[in-house]
Backbone atoms as SQL, in Angstrom:
CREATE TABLE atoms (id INTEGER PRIMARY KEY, chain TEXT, resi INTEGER, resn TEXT, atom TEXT, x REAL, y REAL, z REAL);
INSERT INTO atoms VALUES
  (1, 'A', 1, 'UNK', 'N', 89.045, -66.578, -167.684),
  (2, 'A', 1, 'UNK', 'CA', 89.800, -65.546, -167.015),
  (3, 'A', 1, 'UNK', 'C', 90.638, -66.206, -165.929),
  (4, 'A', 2, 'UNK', 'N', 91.895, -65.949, -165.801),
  (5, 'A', 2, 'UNK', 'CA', 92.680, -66.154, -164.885),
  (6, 'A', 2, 'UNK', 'C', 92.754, -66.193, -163.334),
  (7, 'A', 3, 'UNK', 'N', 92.906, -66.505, -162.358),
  (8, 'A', 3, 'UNK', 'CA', 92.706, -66.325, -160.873),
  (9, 'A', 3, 'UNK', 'C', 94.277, -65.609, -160.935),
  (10, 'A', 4, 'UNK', 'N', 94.176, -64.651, -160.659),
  (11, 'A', 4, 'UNK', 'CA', 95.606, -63.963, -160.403),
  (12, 'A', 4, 'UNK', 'C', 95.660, -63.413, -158.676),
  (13, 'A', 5, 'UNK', 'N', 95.259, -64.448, -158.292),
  (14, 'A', 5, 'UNK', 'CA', 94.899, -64.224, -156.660),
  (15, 'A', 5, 'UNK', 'C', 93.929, -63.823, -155.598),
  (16, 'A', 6, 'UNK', 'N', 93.911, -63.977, -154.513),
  (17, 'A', 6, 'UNK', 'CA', 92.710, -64.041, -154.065),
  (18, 'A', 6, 'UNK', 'C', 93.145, -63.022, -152.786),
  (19, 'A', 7, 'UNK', 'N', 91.771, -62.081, -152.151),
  (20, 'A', 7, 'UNK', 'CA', 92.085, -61.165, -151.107),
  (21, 'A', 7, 'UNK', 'C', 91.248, -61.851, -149.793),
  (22, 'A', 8, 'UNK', 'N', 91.137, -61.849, -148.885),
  (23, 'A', 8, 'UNK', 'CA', 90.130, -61.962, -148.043),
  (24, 'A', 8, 'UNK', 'C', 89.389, -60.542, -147.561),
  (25, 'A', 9, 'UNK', 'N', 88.422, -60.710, -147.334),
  (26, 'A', 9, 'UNK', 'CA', 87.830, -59.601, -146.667),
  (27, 'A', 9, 'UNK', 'C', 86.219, -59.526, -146.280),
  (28, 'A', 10, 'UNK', 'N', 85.687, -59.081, -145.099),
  (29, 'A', 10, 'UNK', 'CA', 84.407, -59.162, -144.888),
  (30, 'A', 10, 'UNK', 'C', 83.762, -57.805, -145.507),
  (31, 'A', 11, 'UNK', 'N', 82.395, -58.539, -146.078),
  (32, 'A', 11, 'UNK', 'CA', 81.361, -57.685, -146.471),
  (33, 'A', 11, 'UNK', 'C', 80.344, -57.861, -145.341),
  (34, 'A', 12, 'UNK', 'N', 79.282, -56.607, -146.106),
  (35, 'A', 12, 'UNK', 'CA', 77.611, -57.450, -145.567),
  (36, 'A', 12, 'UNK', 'C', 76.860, -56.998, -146.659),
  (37, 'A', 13, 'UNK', 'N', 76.527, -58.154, -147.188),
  (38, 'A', 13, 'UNK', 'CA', 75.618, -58.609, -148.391),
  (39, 'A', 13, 'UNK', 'C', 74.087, -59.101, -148.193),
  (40, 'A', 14, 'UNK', 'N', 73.067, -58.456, -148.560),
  (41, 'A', 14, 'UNK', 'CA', 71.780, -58.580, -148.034),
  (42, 'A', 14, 'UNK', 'C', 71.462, -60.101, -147.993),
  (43, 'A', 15, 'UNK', 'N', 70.714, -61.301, -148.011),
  (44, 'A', 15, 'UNK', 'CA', 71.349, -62.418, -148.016),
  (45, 'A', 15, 'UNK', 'C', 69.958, -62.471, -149.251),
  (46, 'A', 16, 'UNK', 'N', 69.135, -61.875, -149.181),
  (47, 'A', 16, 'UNK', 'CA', 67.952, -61.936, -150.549),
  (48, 'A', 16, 'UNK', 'C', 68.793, -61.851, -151.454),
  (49, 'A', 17, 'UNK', 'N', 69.916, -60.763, -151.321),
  (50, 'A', 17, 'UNK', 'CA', 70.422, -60.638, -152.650),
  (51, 'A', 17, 'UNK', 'C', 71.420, -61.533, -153.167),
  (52, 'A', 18, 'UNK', 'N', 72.145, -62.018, -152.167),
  (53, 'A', 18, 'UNK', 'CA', 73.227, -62.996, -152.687),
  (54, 'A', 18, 'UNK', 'C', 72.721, -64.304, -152.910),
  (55, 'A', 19, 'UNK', 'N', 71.601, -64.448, -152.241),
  (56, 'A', 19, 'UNK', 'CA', 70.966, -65.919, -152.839),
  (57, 'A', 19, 'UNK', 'C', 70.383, -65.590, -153.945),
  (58, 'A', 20, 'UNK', 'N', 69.788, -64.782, -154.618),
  (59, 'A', 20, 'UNK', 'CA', 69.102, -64.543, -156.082),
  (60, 'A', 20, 'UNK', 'C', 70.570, -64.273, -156.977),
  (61, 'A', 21, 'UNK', 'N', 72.022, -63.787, -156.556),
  (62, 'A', 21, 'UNK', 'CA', 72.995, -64.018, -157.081),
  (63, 'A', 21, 'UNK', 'C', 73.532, -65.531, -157.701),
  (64, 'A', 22, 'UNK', 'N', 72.912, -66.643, -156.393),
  (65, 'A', 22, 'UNK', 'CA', 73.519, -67.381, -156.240),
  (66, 'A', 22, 'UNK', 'C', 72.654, -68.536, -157.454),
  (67, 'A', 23, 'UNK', 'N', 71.620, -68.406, -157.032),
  (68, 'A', 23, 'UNK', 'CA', 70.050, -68.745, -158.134),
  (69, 'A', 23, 'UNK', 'C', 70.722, -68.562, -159.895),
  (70, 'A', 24, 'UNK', 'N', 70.842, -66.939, -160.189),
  (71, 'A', 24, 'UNK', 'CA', 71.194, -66.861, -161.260),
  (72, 'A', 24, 'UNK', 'C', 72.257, -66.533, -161.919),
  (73, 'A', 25, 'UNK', 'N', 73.596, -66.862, -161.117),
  (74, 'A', 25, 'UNK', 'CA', 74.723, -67.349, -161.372),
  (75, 'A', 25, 'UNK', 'C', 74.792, -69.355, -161.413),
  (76, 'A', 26, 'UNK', 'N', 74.090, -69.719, -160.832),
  (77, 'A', 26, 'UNK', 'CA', 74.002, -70.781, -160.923),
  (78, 'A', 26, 'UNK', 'C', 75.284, -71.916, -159.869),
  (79, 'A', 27, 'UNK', 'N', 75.861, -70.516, -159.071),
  (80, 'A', 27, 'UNK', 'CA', 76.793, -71.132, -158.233),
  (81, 'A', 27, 'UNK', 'C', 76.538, -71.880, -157.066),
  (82, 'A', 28, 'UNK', 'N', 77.108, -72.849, -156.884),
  (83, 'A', 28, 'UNK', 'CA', 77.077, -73.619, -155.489),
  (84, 'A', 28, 'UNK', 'C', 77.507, -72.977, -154.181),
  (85, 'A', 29, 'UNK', 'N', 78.056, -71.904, -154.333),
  (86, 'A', 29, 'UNK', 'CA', 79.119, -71.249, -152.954),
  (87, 'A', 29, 'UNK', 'C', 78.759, -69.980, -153.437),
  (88, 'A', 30, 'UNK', 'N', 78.811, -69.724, -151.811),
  (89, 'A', 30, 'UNK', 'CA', 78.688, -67.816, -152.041),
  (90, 'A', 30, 'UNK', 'C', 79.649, -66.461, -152.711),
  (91, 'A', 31, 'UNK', 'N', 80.899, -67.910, -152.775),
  (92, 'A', 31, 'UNK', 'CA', 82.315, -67.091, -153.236),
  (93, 'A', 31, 'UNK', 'C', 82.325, -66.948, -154.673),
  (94, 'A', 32, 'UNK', 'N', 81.515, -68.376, -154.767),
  (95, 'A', 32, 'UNK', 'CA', 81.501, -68.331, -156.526),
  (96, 'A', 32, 'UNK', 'C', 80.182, -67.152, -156.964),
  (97, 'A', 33, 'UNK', 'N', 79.562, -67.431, -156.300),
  (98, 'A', 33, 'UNK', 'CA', 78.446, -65.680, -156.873),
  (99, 'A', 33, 'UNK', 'C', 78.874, -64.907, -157.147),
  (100, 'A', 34, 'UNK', 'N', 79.838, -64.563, -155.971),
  (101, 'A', 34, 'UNK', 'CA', 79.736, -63.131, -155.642),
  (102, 'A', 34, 'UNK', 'C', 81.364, -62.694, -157.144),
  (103, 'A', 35, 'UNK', 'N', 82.016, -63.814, -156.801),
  (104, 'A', 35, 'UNK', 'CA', 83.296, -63.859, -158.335),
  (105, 'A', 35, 'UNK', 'C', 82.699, -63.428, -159.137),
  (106, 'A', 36, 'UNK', 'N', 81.494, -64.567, -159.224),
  (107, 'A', 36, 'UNK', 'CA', 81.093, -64.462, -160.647),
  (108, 'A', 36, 'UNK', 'C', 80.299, -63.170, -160.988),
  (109, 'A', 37, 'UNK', 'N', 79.675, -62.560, -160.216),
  (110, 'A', 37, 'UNK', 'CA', 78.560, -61.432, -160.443),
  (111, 'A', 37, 'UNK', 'C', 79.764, -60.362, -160.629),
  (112, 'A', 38, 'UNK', 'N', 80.882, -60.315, -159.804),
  (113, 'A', 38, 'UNK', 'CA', 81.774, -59.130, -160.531),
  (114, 'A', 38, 'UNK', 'C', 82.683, -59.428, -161.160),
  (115, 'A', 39, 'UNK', 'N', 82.668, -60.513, -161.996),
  (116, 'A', 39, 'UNK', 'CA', 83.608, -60.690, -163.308),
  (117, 'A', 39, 'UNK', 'C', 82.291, -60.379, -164.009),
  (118, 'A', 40, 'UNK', 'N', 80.604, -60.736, -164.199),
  (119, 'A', 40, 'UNK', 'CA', 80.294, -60.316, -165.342),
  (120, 'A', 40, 'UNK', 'C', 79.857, -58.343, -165.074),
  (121, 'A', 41, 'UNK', 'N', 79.746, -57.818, -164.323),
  (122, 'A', 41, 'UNK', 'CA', 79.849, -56.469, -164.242),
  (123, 'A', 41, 'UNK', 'C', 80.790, -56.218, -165.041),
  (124, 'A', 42, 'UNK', 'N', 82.098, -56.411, -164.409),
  (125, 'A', 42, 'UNK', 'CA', 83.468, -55.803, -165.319),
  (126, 'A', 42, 'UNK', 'C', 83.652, -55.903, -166.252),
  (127, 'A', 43, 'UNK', 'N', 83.037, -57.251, -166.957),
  (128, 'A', 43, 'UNK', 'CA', 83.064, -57.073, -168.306),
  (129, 'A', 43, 'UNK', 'C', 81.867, -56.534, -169.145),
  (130, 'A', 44, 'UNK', 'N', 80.814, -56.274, -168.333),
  (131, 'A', 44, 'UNK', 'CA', 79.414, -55.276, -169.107),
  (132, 'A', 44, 'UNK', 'C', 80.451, -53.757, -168.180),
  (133, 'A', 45, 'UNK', 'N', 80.843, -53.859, -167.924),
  (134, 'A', 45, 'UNK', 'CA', 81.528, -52.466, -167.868),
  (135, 'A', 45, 'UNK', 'C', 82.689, -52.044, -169.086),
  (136, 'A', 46, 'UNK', 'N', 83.657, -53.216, -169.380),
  (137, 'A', 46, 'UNK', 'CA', 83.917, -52.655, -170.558),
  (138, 'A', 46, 'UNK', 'C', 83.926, -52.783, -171.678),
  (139, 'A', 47, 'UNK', 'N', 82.622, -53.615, -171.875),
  (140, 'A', 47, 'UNK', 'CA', 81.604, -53.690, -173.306),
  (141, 'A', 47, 'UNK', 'C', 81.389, -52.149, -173.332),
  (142, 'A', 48, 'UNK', 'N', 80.779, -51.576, -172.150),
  (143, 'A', 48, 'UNK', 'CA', 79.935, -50.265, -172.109),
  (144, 'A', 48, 'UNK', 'C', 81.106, -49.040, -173.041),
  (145, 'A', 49, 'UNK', 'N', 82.536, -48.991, -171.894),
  (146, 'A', 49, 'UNK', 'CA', 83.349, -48.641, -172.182),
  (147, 'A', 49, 'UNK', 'C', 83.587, -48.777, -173.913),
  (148, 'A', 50, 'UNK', 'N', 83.986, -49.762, -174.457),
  (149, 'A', 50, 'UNK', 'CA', 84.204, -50.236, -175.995),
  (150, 'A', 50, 'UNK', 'C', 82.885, -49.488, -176.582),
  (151, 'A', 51, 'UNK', 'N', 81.974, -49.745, -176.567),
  (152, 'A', 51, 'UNK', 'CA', 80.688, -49.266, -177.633),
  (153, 'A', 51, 'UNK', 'C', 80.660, -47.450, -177.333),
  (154, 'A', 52, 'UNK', 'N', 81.265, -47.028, -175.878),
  (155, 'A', 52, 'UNK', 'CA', 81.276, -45.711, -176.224),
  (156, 'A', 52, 'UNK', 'C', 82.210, -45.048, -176.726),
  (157, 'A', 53, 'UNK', 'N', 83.295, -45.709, -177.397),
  (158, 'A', 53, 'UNK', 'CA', 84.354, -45.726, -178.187),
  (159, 'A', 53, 'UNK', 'C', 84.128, -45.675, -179.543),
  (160, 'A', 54, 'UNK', 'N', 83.439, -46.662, -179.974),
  (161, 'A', 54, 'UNK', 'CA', 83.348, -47.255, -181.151),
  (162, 'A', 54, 'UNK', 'C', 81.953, -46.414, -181.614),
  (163, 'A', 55, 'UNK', 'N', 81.028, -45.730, -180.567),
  (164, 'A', 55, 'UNK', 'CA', 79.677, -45.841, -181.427),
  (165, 'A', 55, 'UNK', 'C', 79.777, -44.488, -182.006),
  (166, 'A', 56, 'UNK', 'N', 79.171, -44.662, -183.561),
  (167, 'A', 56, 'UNK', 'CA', 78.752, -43.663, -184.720),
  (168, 'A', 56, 'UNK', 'C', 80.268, -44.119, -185.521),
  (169, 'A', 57, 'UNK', 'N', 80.792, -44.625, -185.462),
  (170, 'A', 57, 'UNK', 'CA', 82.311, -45.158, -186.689),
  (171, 'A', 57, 'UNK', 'C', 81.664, -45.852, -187.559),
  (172, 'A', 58, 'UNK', 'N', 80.664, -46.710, -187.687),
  (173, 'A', 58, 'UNK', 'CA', 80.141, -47.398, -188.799),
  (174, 'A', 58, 'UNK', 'C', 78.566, -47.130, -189.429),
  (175, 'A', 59, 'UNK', 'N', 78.237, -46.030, -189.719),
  (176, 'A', 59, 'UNK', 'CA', 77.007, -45.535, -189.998),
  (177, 'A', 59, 'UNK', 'C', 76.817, -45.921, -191.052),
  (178, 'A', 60, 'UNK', 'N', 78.096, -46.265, -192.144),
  (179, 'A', 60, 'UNK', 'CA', 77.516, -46.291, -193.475),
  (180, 'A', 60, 'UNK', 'C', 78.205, -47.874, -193.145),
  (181, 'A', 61, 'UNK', 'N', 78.311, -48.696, -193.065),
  (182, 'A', 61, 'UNK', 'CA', 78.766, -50.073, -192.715),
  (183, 'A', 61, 'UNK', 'C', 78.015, -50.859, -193.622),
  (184, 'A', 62, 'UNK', 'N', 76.895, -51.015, -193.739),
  (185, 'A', 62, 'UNK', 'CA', 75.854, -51.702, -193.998),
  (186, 'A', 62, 'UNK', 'C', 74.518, -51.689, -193.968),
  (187, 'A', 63, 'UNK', 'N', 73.653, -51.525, -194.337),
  (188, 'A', 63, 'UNK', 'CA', 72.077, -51.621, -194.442),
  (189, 'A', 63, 'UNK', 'C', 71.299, -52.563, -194.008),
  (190, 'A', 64, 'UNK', 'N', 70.276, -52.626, -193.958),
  (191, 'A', 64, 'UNK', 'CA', 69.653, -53.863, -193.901),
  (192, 'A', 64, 'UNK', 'C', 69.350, -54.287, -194.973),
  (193, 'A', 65, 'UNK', 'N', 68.978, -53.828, -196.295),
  (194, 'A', 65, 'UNK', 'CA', 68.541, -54.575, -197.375),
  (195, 'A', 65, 'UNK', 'C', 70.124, -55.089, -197.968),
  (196, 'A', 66, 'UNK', 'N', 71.519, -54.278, -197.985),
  (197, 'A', 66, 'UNK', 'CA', 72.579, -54.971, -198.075),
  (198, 'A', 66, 'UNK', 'C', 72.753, -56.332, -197.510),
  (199, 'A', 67, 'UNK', 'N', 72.645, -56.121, -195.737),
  (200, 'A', 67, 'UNK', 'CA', 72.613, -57.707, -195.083),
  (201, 'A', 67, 'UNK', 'C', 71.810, -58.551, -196.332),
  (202, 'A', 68, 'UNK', 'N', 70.359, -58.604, -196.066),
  (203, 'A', 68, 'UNK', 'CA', 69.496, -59.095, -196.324),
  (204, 'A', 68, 'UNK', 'C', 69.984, -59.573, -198.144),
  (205, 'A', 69, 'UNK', 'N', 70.225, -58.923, -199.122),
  (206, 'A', 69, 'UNK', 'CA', 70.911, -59.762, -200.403),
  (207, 'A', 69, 'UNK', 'C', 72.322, -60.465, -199.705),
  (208, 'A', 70, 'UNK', 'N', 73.078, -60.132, -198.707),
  (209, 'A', 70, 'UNK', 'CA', 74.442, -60.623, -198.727),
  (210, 'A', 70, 'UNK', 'C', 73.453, -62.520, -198.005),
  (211, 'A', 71, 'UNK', 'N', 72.573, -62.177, -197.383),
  (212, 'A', 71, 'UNK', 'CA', 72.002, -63.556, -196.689),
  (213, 'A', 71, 'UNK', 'C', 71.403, -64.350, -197.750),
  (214, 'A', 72, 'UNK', 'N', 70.634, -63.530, -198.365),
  (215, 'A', 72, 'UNK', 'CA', 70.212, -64.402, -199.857),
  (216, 'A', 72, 'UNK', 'C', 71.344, -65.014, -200.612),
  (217, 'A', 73, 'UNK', 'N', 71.876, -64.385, -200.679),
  (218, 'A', 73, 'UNK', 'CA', 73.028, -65.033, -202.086),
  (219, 'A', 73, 'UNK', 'C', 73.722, -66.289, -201.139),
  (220, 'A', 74, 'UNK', 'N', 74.051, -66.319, -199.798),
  (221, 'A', 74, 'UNK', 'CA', 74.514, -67.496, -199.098),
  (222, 'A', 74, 'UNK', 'C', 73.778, -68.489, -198.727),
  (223, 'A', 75, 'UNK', 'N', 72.771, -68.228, -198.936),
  (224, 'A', 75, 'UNK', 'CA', 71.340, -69.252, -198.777),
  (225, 'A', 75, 'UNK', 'C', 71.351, -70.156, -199.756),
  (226, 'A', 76, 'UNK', 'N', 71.631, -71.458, -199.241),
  (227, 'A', 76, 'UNK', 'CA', 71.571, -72.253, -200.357),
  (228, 'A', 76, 'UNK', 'C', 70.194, -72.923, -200.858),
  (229, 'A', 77, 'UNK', 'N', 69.830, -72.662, -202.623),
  (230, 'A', 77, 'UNK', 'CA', 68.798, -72.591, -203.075),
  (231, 'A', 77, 'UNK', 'C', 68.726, -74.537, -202.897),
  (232, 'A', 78, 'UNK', 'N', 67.103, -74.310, -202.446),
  (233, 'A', 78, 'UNK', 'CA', 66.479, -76.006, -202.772),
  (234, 'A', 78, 'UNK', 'C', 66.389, -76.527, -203.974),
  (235, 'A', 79, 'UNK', 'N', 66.676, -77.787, -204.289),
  (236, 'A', 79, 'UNK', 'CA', 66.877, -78.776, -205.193),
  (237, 'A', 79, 'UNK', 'C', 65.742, -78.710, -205.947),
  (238, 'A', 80, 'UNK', 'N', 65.226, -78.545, -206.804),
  (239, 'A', 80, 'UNK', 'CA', 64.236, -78.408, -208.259),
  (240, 'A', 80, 'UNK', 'C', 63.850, -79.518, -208.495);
């Protein structure tokens, strides 16, 4: 994703929370957490958005026993 610019501005961020941000974002800087924790929101926001779009359009799509022969037949059989 692009940096299409940057704002300044003060928060207040619990500091438990931005260090367990920081833990499992895996960022070195608090700027990079806090980026990173709302670039992946926005985009589980419009995953959310998309699937409530999309959901019930493919009911008849596929089966599981369909998958399941389409995986067999690509399975390549062992040597005899």
């Amino acid at each position: 994703m692009a940096d299409t610019g940057s704002m300044k501005t003060t928060i207040d961020i619990p500091e438990n929370l931005l260090k367990e941000a920081m833990k499992y974002t895996g960022a070195k800087t608090k700027r990079q957490a806090v980026v990173t924790a709302v670039q992946r929101f926005n985009r589980l926001k419009r995953l959310e958005k998309l699937n409530a779009r999309v959901r019930g359009q493919f009911r008849n799509f596929m089966t599981q026993s369909d998958l399941a022969a389409i995986r067999a037949a690509d399975t390549p059989k062992a040597k005899q």
